[in-house]
N, C-alpha and C positions, 0 to 999 in steps of 0.2 A: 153638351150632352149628345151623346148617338144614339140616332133614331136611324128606324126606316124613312123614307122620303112618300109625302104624298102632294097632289096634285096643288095646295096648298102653298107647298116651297117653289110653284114654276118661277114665280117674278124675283124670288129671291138669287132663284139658279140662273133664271137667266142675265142678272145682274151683275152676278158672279161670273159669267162666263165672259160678258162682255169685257169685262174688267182681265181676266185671263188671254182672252185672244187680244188687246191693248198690249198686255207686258209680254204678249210672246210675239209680239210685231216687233217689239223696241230691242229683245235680245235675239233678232232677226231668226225666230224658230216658227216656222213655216210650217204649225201643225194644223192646226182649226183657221179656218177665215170665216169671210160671210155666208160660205156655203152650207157649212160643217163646224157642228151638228148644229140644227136647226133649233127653232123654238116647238116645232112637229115631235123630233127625235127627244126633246129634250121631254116632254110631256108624254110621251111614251115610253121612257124611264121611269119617270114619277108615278105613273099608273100601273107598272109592272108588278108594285111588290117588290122588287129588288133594286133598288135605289136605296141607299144609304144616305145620312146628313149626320155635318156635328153643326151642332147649332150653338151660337154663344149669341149671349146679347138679343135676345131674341129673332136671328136670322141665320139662315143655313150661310155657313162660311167654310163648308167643306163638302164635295159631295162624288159619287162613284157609282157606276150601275154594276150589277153583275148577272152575268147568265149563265145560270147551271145546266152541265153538258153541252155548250156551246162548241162548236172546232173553230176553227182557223187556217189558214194556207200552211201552218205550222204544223197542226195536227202528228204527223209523223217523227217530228223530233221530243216526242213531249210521252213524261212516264205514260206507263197505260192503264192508268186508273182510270176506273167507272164511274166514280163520284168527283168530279171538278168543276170548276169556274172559271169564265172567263172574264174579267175584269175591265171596263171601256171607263172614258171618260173620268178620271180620277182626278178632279181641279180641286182649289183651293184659294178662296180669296186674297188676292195681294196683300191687304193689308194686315191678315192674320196666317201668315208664310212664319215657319219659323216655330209654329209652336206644337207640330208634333198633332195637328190634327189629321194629315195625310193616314200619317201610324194609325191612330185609336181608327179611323174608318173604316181600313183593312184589317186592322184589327178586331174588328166588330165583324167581318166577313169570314176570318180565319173560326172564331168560333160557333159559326154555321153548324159546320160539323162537312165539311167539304175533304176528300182527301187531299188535293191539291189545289191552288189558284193560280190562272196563268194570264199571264198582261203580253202586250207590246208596248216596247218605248223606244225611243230614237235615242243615237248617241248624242247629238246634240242636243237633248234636253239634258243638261249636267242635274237638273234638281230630281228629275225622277230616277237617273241612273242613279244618285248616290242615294236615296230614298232606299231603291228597291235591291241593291246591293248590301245596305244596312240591314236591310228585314230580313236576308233570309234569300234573295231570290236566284235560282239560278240561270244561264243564258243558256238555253237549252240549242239556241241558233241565232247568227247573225248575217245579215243577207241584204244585198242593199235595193232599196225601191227607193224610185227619182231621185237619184244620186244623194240616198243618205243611209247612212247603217243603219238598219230596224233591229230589236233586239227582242227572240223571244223568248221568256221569262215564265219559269214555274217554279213555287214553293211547294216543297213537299211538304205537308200536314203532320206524315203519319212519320216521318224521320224525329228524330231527338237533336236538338240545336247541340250543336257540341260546344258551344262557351256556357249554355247551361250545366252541360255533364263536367265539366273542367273545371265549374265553380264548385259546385255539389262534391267536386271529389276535393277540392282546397278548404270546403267547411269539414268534412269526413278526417282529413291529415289533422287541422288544426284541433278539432275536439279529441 
């Protein structure tokens, strides 16, 4: 189930996190340590109102904060809509990888009613590049900070998916 997140799911998240910054040591991606993001950062998510969960089994096992009108160093490459998001923190517990809770999360964001939503991810995370290249996202800019490719990334809302429009016209020929 997706929910908003509240102060409730800290120990869950940060169990989850722990368990994230473990598998992203062992496929040596150098995103989060013990610095970042904290248990601080992490409860100031949860208290925002904009923290998202999919809960299964009764525990959050997937979770994303978002900040509407937020910028970034990016800002300049990125459409120029006045309703957008910007997406931080989008984990997913290891052991339940795989089953398309990442999607339904952001998917729970997309229907916000936001024009756009716009992330960073590094080349060397392969699971969010192909994630957010499946959905929709485009790399609006790539640019390297501490010798690794950063990739900024925005879905347009208000565009029409064109493998939707290419089906819609293949049910239209067929009928």
């Amino acid at each position: 189930m997706v929910r908003f997140g509240t102060l409730k799911d800290l120990d869950d998240v940060m169990d989850m996190l722990d368990l994230c910054k473990r598998d992203m040591h062992e496929r040596k991606l150098n995103i989060w340590d013990a610095n970042y993001p904290t248990r601080e950062i992490i409860a100031s998510d949860l208290s925002s109102g904009n923290s998202v969960i999919y809960e299964a089994c009764g525990h959050a096992v997937a979770f994303l904060v978002y900040y509407p009108n937020k910028t970034d160093k990016y800002e300049k490459y990125y459409k120029n809509h006045k309703n957008f998001c910007l997406v931080q923190r989008v984990m997913v517990h290891p052991d339940f990888r795989r089953h398309g809770y990442a999607q339904k999360i952001l998917g729970f964001v997309e229907k916000i009613g936001f024009d756009s939503i716009r992330l960073l991810t590094r080349n060397t995370n392969t699971y969010s590049v192909n994630l957010y290249t499946k959905l929709g996202y485009d790399v609006v800019k790539q640019d390297i900070y501490n010798d690794v490719v950063m990739r900024a990334c925005e879905k347009d809302l208000r565009k029409p998916i064109k493998r939707k429009k290419e089906k819609l016209e293949e049910n239209i020929i067929k009928n």
